[in-house]
N, C-alpha and C positions, 0 to 999 in steps of 0.2 A: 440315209435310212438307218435307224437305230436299231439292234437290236430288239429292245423294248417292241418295238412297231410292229417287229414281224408277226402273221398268223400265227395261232397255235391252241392248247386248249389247257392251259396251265394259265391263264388270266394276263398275262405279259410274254413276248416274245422269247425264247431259248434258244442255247446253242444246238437245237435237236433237228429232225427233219425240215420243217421251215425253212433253218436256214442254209442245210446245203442245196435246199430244192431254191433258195435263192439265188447261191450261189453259183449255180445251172442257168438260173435265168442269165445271168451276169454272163458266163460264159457262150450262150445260145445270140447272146445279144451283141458278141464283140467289146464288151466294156473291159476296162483294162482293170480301177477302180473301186471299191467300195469304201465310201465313206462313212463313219458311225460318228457319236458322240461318244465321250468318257467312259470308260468300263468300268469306272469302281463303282465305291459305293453310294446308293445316295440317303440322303438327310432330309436338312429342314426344305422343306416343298418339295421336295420328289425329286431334287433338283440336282443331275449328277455336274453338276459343279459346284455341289457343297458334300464333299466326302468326309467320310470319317478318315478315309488315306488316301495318299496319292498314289501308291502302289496298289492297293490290295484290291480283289477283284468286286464285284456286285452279284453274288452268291442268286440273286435273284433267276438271274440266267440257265442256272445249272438245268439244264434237261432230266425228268424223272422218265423216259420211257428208256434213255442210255443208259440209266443206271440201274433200271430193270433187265435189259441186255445186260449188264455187266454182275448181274446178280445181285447186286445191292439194295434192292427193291423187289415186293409184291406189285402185279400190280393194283390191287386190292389195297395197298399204302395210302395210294394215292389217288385214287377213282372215289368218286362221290364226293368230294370236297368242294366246299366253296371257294372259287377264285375270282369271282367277278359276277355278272350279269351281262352286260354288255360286250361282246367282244372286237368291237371299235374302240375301248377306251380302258387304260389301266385303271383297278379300283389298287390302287397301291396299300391302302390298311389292309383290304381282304386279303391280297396276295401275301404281304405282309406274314401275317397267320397263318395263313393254309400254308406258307412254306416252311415254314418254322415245326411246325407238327412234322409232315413231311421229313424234312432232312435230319431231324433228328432222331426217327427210323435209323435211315440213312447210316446216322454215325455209327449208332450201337451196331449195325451189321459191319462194317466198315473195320472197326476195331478187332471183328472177329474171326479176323482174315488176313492168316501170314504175307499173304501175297501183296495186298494192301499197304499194312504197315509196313512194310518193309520198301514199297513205294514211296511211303508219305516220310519215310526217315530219308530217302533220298530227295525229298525234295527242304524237309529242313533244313537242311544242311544248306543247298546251294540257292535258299532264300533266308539265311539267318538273319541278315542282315536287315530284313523288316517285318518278317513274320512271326518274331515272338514280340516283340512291342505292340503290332498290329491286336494279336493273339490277346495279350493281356492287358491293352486297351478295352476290348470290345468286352470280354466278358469283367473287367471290371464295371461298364458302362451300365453292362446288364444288373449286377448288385444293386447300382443306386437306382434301378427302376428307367433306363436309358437318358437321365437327365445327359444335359451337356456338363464337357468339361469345367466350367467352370462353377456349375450347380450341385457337384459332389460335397456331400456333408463329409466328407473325410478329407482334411487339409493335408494331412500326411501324405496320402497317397496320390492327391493334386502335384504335389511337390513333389515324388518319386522319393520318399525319406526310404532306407534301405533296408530296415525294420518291417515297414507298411510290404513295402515291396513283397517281403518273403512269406508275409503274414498271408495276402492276397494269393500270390503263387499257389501255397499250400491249401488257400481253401477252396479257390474256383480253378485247381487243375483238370477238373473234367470238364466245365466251360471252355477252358483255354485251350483242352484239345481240340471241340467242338469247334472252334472260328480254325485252329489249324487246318484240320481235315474238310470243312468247308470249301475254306482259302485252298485246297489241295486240286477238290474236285473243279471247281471254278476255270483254273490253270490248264488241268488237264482237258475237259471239255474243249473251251477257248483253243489251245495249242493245237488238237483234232481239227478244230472247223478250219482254223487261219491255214495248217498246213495243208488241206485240201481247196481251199481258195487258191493258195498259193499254186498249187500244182495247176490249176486249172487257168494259169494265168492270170488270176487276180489279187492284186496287193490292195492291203489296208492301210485306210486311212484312219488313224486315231487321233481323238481330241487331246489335250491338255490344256485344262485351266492353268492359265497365269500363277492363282493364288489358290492357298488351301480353307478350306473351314476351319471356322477359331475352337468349333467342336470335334478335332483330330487329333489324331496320334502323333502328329509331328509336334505342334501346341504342347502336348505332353511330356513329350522326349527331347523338344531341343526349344524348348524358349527362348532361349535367346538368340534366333533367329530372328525374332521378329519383336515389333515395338512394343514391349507390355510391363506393368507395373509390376511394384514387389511381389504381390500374389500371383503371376504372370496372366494378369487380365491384358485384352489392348488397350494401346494407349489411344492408336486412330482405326479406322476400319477403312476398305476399300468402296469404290466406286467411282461414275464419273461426271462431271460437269453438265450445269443444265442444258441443253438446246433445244432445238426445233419439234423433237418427239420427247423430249422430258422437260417442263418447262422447271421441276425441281431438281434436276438432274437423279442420278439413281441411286440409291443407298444400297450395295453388295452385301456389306458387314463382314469381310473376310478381312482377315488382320493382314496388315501390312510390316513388309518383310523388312529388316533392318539391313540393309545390302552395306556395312558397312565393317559388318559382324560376316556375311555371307565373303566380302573379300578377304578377311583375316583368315578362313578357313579357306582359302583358294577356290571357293565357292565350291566346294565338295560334292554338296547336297544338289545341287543342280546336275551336275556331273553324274552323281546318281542315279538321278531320278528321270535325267533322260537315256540314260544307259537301261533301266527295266523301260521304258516306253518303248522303247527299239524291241526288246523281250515280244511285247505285245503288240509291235503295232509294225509294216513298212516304211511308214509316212506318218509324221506330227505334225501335226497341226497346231501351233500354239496361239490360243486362245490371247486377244486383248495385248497383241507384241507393242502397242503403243506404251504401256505400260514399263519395257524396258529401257523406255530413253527417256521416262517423264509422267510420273504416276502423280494421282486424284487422294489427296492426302485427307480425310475426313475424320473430325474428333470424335470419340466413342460418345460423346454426349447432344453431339449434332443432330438433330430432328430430319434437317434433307439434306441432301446431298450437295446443293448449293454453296453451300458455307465452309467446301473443302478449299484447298492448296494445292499446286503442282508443286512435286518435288522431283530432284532430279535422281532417275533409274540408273543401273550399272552399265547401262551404254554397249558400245563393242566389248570392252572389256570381257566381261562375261562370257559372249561365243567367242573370242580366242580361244579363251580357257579351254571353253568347249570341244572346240576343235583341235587345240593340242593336245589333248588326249583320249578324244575319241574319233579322230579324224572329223571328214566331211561327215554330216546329218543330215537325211533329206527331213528339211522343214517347211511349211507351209506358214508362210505370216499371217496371222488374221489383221491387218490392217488398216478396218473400216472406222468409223466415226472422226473422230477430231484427229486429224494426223497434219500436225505442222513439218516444217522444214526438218526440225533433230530427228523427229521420228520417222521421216524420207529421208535423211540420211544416215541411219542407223541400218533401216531398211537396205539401201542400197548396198551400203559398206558389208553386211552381212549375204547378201549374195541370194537370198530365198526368195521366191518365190510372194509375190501379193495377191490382193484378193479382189475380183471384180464384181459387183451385185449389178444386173440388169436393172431390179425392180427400180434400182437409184437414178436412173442414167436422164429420167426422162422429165427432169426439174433441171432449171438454172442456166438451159440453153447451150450453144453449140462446144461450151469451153467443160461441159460436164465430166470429171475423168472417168464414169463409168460407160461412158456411150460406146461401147465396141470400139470406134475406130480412134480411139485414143489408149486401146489397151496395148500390151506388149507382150512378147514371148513369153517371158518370163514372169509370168501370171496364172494363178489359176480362176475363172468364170463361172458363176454360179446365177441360175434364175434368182435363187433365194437363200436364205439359211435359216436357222431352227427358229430365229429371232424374227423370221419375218410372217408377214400372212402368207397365203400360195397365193398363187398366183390368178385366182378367180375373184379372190379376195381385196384382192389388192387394186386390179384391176375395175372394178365395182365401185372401188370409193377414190376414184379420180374426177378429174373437172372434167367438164367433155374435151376443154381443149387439150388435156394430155392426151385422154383417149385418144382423140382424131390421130395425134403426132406419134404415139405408140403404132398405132395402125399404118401411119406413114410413112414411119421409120425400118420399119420392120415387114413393109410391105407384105402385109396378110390377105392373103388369097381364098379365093371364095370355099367355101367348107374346111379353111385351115382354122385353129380355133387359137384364141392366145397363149393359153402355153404353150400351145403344139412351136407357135411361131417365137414365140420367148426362146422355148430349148431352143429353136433351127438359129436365134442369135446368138447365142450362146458357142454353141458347137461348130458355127461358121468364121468365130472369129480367129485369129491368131497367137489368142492363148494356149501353153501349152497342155495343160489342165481346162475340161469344160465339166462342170459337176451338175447334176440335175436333180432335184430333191424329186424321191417318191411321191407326194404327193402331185408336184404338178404334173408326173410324168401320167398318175392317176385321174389327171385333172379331175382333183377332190375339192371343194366348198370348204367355207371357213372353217366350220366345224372340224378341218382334218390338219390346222395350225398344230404349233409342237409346242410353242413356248412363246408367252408374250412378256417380255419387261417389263419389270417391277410388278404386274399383277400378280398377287398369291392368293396358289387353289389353280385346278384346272392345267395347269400346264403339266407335259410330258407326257401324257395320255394318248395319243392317236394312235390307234393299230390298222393294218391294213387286214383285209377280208384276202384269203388266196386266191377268191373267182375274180377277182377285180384284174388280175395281172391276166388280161385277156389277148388272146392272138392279134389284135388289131396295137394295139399296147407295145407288146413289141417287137413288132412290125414297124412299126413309128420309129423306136429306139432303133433297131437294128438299120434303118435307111438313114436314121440323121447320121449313126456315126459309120455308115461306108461313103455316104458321101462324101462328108468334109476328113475323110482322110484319119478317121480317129478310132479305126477299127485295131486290132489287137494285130501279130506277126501274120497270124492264118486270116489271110484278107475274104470278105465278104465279095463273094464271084457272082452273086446273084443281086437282084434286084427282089425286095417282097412286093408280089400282087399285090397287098393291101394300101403302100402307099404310091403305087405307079402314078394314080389318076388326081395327084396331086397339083401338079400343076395343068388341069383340063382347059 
């Protein structure tokens, strides 16, 4: 459940009432858990896995009724503004705008406040190290009209020439405090809710993409990371090979990492950038871990994705690294699609955690490794993930003969309904990790998908309504996980009236 998703009346989900009134749920419910997608920011399609950083946060989030508590807002700022129509679905341009107005109220009060600033110099300080590049990325961004980095009519300041640099500095320093003090409140929000999950015994699960947008600040500040010409355009783009759901395989467009340049620097930037994720997050989740023993090499001039190369990733190498200096990491592998032998043994060798998808298990017969009883401890279980339909959806557009063998497999009982019975496979297996996406727990209709591949438009939209999360709802949640044993330290003593007559 993403942030984004949550209720609210700001046109997209916030760190505001919502979500501690989630977070209650999570706790009322015995969940240990909460898993979101990427926190930063997002770009081209809405899509927080094309940021402008890897760090920096999705200012989008910021709550305006906490910042009315906190004095920094009327609330006449921000009442009557347009943020949507629909409050099942993000209109991301409106929000877009209306927030933009909004927080930059916001700043002018923000600045006019010892108390404040004297906060936000504490946080420069012990965020230097990517918050003034982020800072004077973003408002130089804004000058050229937000094209992409490589659309900037100024070659100088493409290049970071030292001249440009100071020229920019000096003219869009009130810009450049604006994404600070942004980036400030973003932090401190976020740091308020996660430390109140936390207390309430629940850890977060945050994503990280593999790879950054060739439209970032990193692209800006260290090219030569990654494979790009003299003007630091890419040389290849990411993505991955055709199969059975892409018959052209997928074009990403995120530039690919020169990992040969990443070992000369002891891979630093990794080292980094999972040292703030830990900042932000319990648990990572690393998005696409096939990618580290054996990456989808695609020429910047390639039409589909088809017409890429594997090349070989930095393998174990890298989490050594990792790990000798910032100890063990709990990481979570994303390990689905094409995973041969190097990338199971990458996987293994590194000790994390894999990923199990239900909706996969029930093609290809008895030898399928999603089928529950081929899973292992050392796994974590999911009906579905952002990438998939829910599970009403998905269910729907099967042959009858899966249908029947879902049904048989799973031995669905008279008024149990299929996700009901999906989650109960899920959370009955032996994984030590069982994840249940919002929607199915909603059992919601297609219409409440998160993200479909390769289609652009539409994705990242689904909001949940707060009347939906109804007593019978969880009821369900709270008897799956005392059953199978997956309730939190303070064990569930009771049984809920709602699911007793379950199996009648």
């Amino acid at each position: 459940m993403h942030i984004s998703s949550l209720p609210g009346k700001f046109g997209i989900g916030t760190f505001g009432k919502e979500a501690y009134q989630f977070v209650d749920f999570l706790e009322e419910t015995k969940q240990s858990y909460w898993q979101i997608l990427p926190l930063t920011t997002t770009s081209y399609g809405d899509s927080p896995y094309q940021s402008f950083s890897a760090i920096a946060g999705n200012t989008s989030f910021i709550d305006f009724d906490i910042l009315r508590d906190e004095e920094l807002l009327l609330e006449e700022d921000y009442q009557n503004i347009f943020y949507g129509e629909n409050l099942e679905r993000v209109d991301y341009a409106a929000v877009y705008e209306s927030r933009q107005i909004v927080l930059r109220k916001v700043v002018k009060k923000f600045q006019e406040s010892k108390k404040w600033m004297s906060e936000l110099e504490v946080f420069q300080k012990e965020n230097k190290n990517w918050l003034d590049d982020f800072s004077e990325y973003m408002a130089i961004k804004g000058y050229f009209s937000n094209k992409a980095l490589q659309d900037w009519e100024d070659m100088e300041i493409r290049r970071r020439e030292k001249k440009s640099l100071e020229k920019y500095r000096e003219m869009l320093k009130e810009e450049i405090l604006y994404h600070r003090i942004t980036q400030f409140l973003f932090f401190y929000q976020w740091k308020n809710l996660k430390k109140y999950a936390n207390q309430k015994g629940i850890q977060i699960i945050g994503d990280m993409p593999i790879y950054v947008s060739s439209d970032s600040v990193e692209m800006w500040t260290m090219p030569e990371l990654f494979k790009v010409d003299k003007e630091n355009r890419p040389l290849y783009v990411a993505g991955c090979p055709a199969d059975e759901f892409s018959p052209d395989g997928q074009l990403w467009g995120n530039p690919i990492y020169d990992w040969k340049k990443h070992k000369e620097k002891k891979y630093s930037w990794w080292i980094h950038r999972i040292q703030e994720s830990l900042k932000m997050y319990d648990v990572i989740r690393i998005d696409h871990f096939k990618g580290f023993s054996d990456y989808w090499q695609i020429d910047k001039n390639a039409i589909v994705a088809k017409e890429g190369t594997w090349e070989a990733g930095p393998g174990i190498e890298l989490f050594k690294t990792i790990r000798k200096e910032l100890g063990e990491v709990p990481i979570i592998a994303e390990n689905l699609g094409f995973i041969d032998e190097k990338a199971q043994k990458l996987l293994e060798d590194c000790g994390f955690p894999g990923m199990n998808i239900l909706q996969f298990a029930f093609e290809g017969g008895a030898d399928n490794k999603d089928l529950p009883y081929h899973y292992i401890k050392n796994s974590v279980s999911y009906t579905g993930t952002h990438d998939n339909p829910v599970i009403y959806a998905w269910f729907e557009d099967q042959t009858e003969e899966v249908k029947r063998y879902v049904c048989q497999f799973l031995n669905i009982r008279e008024g149990e309904t299929i996700p009901q019975a999906m989650i109960r496979g899920i959370y009955s297996s032996v994984s030590i990790l069982a994840i249940v996406t919002m929607q199915d727990l909603l059992e919601k209709g297609k219409e409440a998908r998160m993200n479909t591949p390769s289609l652009m438009g539409g994705n990242w939209e689904w909001r949940m309504r707060a009347e939906e999360l109804s007593f019978d709802k969880k009821g369900f949640l709270r008897h799956m996980t005392g059953l199978y044993g997956r309730e939190r330290e303070d064990k569930v003593e009771e049984e809920d009236e709602v699911t007793n007559n379950k199996c009648s």
